[in-house]
KOLPAKE-594849 format. One line per 5 residues: number of its first residue (from 1); their letters; for each residue x, y, z of N, C-alpha, C, O. Coordinates in pm, whole numbers, padded with zeros to 5 digits, always signed. Example, Ala and Ser with C-alpha at 12.3 -4.5 7.8 and 13.67 -1.06 7.14 Angstrom:
BEGIN
1	as	+01319,-00569,+00780,+01230,-00450,+00780,+01320,-00330,+00780,+01424,-00332,+00846; +01285,-00225,+00708,+01367,-00106,+00714,+01290,+00003,+00787,+01341,+00114,+00804;
This chain:
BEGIN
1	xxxxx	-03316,-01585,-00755,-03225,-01625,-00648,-03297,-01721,-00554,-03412,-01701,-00514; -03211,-01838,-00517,-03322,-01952,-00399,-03210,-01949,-00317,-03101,-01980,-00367; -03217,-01914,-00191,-03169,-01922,-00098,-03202,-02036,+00022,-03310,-02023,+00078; -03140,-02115,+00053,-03133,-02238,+00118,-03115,-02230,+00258,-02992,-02239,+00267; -03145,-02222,+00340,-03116,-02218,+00508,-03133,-02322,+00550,-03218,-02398,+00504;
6	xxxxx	-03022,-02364,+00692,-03041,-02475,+00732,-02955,-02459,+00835,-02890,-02355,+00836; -02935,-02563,+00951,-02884,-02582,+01113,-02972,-02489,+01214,-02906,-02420,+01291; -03087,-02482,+01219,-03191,-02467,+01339,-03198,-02554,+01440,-03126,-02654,+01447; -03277,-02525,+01516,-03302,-02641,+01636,-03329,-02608,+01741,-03348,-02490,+01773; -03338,-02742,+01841,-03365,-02699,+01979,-03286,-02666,+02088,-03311,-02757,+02168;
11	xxxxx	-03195,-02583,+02148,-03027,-02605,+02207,-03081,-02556,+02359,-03194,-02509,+02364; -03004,-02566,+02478,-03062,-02490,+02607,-02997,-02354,+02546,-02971,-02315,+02433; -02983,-02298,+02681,-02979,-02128,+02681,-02815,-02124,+02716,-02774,-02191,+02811; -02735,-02055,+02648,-02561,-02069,+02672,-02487,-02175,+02590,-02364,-02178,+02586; -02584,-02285,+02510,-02540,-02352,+02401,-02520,-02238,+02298,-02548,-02118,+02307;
16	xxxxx	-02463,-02314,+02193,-02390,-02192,+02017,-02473,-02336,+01932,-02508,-02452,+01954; -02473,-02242,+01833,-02561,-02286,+01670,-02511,-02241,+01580,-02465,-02131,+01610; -02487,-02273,+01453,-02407,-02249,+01324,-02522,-02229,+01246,-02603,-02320,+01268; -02560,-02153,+01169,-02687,-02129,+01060,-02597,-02136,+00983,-02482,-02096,+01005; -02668,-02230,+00804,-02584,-02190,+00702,-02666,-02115,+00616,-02770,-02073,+00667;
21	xxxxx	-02654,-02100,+00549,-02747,-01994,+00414,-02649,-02036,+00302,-02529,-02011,+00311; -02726,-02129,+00150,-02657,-02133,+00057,-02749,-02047,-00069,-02872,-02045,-00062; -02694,-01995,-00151,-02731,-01916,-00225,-02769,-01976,-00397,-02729,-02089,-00424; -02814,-01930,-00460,-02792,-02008,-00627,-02907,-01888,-00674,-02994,-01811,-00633; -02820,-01947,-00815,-02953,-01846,-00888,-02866,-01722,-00958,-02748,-01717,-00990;
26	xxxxx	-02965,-01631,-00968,-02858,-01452,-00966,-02733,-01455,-00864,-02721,-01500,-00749; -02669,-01408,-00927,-02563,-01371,-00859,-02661,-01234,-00705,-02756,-01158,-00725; -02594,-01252,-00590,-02593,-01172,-00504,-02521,-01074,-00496,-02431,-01076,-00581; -02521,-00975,-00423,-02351,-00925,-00389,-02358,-00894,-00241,-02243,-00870,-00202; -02454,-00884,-00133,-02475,-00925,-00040,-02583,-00964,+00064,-02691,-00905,+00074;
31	xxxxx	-02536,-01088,+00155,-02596,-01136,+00209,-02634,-01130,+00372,-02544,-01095,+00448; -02757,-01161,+00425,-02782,-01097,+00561,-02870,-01238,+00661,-02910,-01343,+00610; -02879,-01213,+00764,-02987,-01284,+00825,-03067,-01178,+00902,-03026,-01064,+00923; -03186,-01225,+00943,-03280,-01149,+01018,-03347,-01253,+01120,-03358,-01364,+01068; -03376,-01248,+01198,-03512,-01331,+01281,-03649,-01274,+01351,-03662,-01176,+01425;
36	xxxxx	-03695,-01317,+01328,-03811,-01286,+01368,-03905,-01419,+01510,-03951,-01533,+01507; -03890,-01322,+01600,-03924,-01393,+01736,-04106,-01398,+01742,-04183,-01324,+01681; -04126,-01463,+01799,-04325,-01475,+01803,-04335,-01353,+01863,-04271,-01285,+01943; -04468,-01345,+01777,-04555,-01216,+01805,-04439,-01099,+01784,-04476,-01001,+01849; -04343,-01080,+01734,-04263,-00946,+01671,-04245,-00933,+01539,-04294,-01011,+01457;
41	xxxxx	-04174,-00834,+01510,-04176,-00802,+01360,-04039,-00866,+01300,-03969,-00852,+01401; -03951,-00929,+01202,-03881,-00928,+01156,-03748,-00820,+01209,-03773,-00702,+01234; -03624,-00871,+01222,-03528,-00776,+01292,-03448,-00787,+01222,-03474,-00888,+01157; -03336,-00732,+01181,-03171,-00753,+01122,-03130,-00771,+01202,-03159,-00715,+01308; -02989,-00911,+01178,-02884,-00935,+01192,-02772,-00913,+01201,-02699,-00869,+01289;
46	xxxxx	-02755,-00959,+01064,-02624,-00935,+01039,-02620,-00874,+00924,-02728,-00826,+00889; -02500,-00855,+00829,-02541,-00888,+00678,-02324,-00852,+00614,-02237,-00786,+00671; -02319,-00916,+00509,-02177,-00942,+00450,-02216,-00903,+00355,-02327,-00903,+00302; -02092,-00855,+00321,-02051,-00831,+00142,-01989,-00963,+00110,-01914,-01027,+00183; -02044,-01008,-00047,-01960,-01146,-00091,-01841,-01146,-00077,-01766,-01231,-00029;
51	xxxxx	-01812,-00985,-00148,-01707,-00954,-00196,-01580,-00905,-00123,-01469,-00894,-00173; -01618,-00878,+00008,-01513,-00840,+00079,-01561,-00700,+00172,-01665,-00643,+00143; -01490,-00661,+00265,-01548,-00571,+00336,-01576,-00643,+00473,-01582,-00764,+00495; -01595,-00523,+00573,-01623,-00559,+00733,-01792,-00615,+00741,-01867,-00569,+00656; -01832,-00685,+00814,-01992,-00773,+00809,-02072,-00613,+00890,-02023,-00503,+00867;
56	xxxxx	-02139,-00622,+00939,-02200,-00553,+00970,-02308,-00598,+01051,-02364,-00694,+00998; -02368,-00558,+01183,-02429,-00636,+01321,-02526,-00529,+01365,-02521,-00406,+01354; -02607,-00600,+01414,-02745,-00497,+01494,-02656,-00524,+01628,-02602,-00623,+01678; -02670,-00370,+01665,-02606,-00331,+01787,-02634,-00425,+01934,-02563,-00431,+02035; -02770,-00497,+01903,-02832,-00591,+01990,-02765,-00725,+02024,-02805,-00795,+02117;
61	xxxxx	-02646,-00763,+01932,-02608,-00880,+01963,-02508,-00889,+02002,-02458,-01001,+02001; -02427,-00773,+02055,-02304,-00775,+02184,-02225,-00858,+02178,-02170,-00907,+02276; -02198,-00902,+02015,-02040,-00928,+02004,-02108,-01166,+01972,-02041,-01250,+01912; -02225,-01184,+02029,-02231,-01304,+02035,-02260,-01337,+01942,-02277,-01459,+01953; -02295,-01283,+01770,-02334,-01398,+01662,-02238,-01333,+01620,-02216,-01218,+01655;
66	xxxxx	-02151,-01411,+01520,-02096,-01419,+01358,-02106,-01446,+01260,-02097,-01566,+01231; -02125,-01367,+01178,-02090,-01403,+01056,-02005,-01406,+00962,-01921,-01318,+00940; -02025,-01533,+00883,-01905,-01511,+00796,-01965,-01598,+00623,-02076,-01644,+00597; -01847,-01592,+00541,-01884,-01615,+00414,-01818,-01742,+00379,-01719,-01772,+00446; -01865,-01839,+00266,-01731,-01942,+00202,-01809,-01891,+00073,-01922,-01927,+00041;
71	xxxxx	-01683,-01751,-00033,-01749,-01764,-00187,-01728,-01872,-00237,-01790,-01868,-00343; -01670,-01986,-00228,-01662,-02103,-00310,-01722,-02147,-00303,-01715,-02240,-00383; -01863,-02151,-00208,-01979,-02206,-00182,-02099,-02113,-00224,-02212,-02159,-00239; -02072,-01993,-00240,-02161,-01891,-00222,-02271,-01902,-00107,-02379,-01851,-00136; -02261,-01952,+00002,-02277,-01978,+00142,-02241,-01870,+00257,-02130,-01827,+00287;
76	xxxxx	-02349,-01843,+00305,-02299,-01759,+00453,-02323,-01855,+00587,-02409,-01941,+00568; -02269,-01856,+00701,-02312,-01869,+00836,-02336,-01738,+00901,-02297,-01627,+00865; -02427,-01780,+01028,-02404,-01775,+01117,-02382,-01833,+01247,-02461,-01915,+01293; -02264,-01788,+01318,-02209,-01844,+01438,-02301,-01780,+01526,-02344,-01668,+01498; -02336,-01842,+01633,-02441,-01819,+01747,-02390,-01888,+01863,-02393,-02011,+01870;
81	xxxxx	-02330,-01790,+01981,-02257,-01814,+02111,-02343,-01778,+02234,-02417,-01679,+02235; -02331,-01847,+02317,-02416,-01785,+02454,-02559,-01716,+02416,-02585,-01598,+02439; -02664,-01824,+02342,-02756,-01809,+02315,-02837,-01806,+02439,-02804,-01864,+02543; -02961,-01725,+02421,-03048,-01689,+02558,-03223,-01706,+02484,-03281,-01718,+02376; -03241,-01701,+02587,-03418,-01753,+02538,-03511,-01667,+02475,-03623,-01703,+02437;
86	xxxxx	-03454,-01526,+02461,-03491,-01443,+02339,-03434,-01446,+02225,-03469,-01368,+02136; -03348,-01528,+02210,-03295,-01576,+02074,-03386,-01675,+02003,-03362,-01703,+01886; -03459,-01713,+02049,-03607,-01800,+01996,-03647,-01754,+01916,-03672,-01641,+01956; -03688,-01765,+01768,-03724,-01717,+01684,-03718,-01796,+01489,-03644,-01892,+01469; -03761,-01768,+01432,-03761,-01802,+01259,-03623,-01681,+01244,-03600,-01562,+01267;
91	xxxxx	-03546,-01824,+01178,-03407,-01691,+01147,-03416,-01732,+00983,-03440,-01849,+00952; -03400,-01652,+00903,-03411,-01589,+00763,-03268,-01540,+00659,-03203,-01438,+00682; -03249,-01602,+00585,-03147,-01589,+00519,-03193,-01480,+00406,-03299,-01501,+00347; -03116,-01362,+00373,-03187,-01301,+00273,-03045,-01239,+00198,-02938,-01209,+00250; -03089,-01231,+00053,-02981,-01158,-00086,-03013,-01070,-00098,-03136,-01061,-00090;
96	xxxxx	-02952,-00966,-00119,-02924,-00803,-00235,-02810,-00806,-00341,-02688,-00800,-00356; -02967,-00822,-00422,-02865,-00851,-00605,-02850,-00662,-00613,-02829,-00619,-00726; -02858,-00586,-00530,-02830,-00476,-00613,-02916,-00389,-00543,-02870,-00287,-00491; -03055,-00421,-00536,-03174,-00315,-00517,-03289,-00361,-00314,-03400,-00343,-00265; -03155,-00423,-00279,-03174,-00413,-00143,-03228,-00574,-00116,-03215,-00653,-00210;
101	xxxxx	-03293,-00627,+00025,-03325,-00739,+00068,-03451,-00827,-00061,-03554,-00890,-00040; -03414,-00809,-00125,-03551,-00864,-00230,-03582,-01001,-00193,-03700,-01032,-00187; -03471,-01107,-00163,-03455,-01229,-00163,-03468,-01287,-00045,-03390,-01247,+00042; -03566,-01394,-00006,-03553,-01450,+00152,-03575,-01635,+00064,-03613,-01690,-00039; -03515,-01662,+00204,-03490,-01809,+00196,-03622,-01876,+00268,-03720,-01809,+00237;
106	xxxxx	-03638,-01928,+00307,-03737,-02030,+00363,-03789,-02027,+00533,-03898,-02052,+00586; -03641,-01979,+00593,-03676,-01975,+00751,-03624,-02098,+00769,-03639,-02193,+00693; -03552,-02097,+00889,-03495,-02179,+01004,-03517,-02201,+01124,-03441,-02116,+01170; -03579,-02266,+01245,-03662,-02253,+01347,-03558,-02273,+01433,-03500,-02379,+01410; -03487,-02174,+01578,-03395,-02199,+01665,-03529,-02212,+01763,-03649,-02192,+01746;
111	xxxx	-03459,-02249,+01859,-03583,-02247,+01988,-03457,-02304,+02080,-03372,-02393,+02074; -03501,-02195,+02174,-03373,-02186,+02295,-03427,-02206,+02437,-03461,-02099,+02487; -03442,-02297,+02505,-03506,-02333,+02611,-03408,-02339,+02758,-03315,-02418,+02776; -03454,-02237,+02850,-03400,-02230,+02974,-03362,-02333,+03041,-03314,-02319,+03153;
């Protein structure tokens, strides 16, 4: 599975960002993001079923990221609203063909400046 990430950047603090994540390879059946902020450990996101079903959110993001899917793309976003300067971080696109997060993409660099 190669997972593709892309729309990072530099935005102020209360700007929104679109992450995409495109997928190829093995089939998935679902997909997640994570970020990881300097000097911390890797966190969950989000994460979707390809296939259908409610997304699922770390209780930490109070309604401000989304995600969502295009299967005709085999592509996920994420939507990112009223971003704040702990949103700074390597955000990570990752697959579960079955046997959990096995798959990460490359990393995407947001950086959110006051």
């Amino acid at each position: 599975v190669q997972l593709q990430a892309s729309g990072g950047g530099l935005v102020q603090a209360g700007a929104s960002l679109r992450l995409s994540c495109a997928a190829s390879g093995r089939a998935v059946y679902v997909m997640g993001w994570f970020r990881q902020a300097p000097g911390k450990e890797r966190e969950f996101l989000a994460a979707l079923s390809l296939s259908g079903g409610s997304p699922v959110y770390a209780g930490s993001l109070k309604g401000r990221f989304t995600i969502s899917r295009d299967n005709a793309k085999n592509t996920i976003h994420l939507q990112m609203s009223n971003l704040k300067v702990e949103d700074t971080g390597v955000y990570f696109c990752s697959g579960d063909s079955g046997r959990g997060f096995l798959y990460w993409g490359q990393g995407t660099q947001v950086t959110v400046s006051s």
